[in-house]
Each structure stands twice: as structure tokens, then as C-alpha cells.
C-alpha positions as CSV (number, residue, x, y, z in Angstrom):
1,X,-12.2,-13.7,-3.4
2,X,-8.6,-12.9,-2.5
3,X,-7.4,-12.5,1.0
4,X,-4.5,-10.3,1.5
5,X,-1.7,-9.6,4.8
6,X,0.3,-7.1,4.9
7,X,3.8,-7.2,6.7
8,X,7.1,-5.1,7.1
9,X,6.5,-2.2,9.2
10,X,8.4,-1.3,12.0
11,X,9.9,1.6,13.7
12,X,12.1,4.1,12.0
13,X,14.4,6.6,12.0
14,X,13.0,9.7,10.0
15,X,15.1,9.7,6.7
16,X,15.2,5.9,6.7
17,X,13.4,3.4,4.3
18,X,10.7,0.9,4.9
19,X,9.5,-2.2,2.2
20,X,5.8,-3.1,3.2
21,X,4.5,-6.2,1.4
22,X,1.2,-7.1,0.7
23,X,1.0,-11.3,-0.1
24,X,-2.3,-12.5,-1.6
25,X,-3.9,-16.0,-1.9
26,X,-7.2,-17.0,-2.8
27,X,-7.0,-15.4,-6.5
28,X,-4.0,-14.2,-8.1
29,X,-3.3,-10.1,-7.8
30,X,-3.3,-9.7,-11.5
31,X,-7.2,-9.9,-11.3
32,X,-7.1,-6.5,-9.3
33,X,-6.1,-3.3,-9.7
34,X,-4.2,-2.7,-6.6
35,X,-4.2,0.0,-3.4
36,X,-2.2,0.9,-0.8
37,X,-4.0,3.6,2.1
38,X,-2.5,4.4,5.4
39,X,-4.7,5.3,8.5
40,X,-3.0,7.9,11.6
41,X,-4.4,7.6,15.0
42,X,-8.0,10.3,15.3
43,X,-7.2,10.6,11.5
44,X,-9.5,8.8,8.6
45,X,-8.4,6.6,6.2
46,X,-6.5,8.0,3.5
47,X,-5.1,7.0,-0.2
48,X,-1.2,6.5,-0.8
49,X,-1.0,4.8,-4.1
50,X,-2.5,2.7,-6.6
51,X,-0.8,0.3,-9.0
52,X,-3.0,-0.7,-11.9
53,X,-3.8,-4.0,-13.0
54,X,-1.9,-4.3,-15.8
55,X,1.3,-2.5,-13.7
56,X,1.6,-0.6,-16.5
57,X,0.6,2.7,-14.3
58,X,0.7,4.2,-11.4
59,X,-0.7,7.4,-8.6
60,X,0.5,8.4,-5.6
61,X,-0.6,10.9,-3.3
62,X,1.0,14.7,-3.3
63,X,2.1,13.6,0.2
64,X,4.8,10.5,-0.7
65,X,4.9,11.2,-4.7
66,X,8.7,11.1,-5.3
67,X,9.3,9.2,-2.1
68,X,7.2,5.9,-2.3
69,X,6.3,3.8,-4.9
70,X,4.5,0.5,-5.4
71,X,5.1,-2.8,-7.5
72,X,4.0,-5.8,-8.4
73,X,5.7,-9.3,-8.7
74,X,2.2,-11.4,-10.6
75,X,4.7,-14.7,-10.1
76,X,4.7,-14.0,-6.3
77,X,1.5,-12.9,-6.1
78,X,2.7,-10.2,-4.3
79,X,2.4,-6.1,-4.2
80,X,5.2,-3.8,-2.6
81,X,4.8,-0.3,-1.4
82,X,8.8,1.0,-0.7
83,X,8.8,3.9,1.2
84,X,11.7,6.6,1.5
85,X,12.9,9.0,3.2
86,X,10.0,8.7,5.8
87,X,9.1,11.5,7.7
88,X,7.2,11.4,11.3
89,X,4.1,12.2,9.7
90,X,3.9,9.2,7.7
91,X,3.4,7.4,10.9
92,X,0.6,4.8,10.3
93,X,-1.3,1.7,10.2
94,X,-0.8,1.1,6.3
95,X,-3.6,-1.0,4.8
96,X,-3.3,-2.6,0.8
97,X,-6.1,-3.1,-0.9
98,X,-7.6,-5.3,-4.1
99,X,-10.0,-3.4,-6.4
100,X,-11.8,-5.6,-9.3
101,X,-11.2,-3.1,-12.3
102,X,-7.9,-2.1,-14.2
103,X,-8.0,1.4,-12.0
104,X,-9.1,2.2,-8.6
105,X,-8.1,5.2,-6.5
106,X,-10.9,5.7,-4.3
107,X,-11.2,3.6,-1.7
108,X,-14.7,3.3,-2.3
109,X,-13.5,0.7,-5.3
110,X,-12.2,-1.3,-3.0
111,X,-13.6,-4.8,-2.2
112,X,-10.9,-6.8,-0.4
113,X,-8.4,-4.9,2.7
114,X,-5.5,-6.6,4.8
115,X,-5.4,-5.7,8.4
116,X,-2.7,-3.4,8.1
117,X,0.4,-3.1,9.0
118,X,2.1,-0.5,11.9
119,X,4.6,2.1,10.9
120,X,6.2,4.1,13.3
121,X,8.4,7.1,12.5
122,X,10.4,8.3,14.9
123,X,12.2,12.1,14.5
């Protein structure tokens, strides 16, 4: 079982960059195919990216494709999600996630969730 926290939100200016982090313990993050989702207050839960287990691939939704992307440091047991050039609407409580197969995009795959991190994007 891996437990993972999430940390690096914060309030920013639209056009401005963010670097959420997602540290794991318990079980190293190479054993999971990993996930990041963001959730907006009345709004459900919704899929940003996915990294694969390997690292060798990854998806992003239409919504931040070409402005975030996600990586994976195995040695630090550690998965980023970098965002830029944030717009208000990708004000949320982002959430990563640990799926046990190469490849997960639904979040349905999804065994193991951080409690999220706040990101606030002002205009």
C-alpha cells in the first residue's frame, strides 16, 4: 500500500505557474501508474493527467494539454504535475493518484488518493 500527500498549491496570478508535488512512502511510485485529477467547488471530480508506470508516456486532458505536464523522479519517489499559464478556471483542489497497472486514466483505476492540494487562480 502507498500513501501519498500532495503539496504546492497556492494562490495565483492567472498567466503564472504552479509545481504541485505528490511524495509517496509506503511502496515506491514505480509500482504504479500514476494520476493527477482536480476537483472545483459544486463540480465532480475530473482527470488532468496520467503518467505511466514506466514514464515512458503520458495524457492529459483537452483542458491543460500544452500547458501542464507531469513527471516522475523514481529516486525521490516523487510525481510532479507543473502547471502553466493557469487560467481562473483551473481553480481547484488537485488530488494525485496511484493506479496498480502500467496505464490508468479513469479514475475508477485508482486505488490509492492524497487529500489534495488547493489551487486558487486569481484573474
Amino acid at each position: 500500500q502507498v500513501q501519498l500527500v500532495e503539496s504546492g498549491g497556492g494562490l495565483v496570478q492567472a498567466g503564472g505557474s504552479l509545481r504541485l508535488s505528490c511524495a509517496a512512502s509506503g511502496r515506491t511510485v514505480s509500482s504504479y501508474a500514476m494520476g493527477w485529477f482536480r476537483q472545483a467547488p459544486g463540480k465532480e471530480r475530473e482527470f488532468v493527467g496520467t503518467i505511466s508506470r514506466s514514464g515512458g508516456s503520458t495524457d492529459y486532458a483537452d483542458a491543460v494539454k500544452g500547458r501542464f505536464t507531469i513527471s516522475r523522479d523514481n529516486a525521490k519517489n516523487t510525481v510532479y504535475l507543473q502547471m502553466n499559464s493557469l487560467k481562473p478556471e483551473d481553480t481547484a483542489v488537485y488530488f494525485c493518484a496511484a493506479a496498480q497497472r502500467p496505464w490508468a486514466r479513469r479514475n475508477t483505476e485508482y486505488a490509492y488518493w492524497g487529500q489534495g492540494t488547493q489551487v486558487t487562480v486569481s484573474s
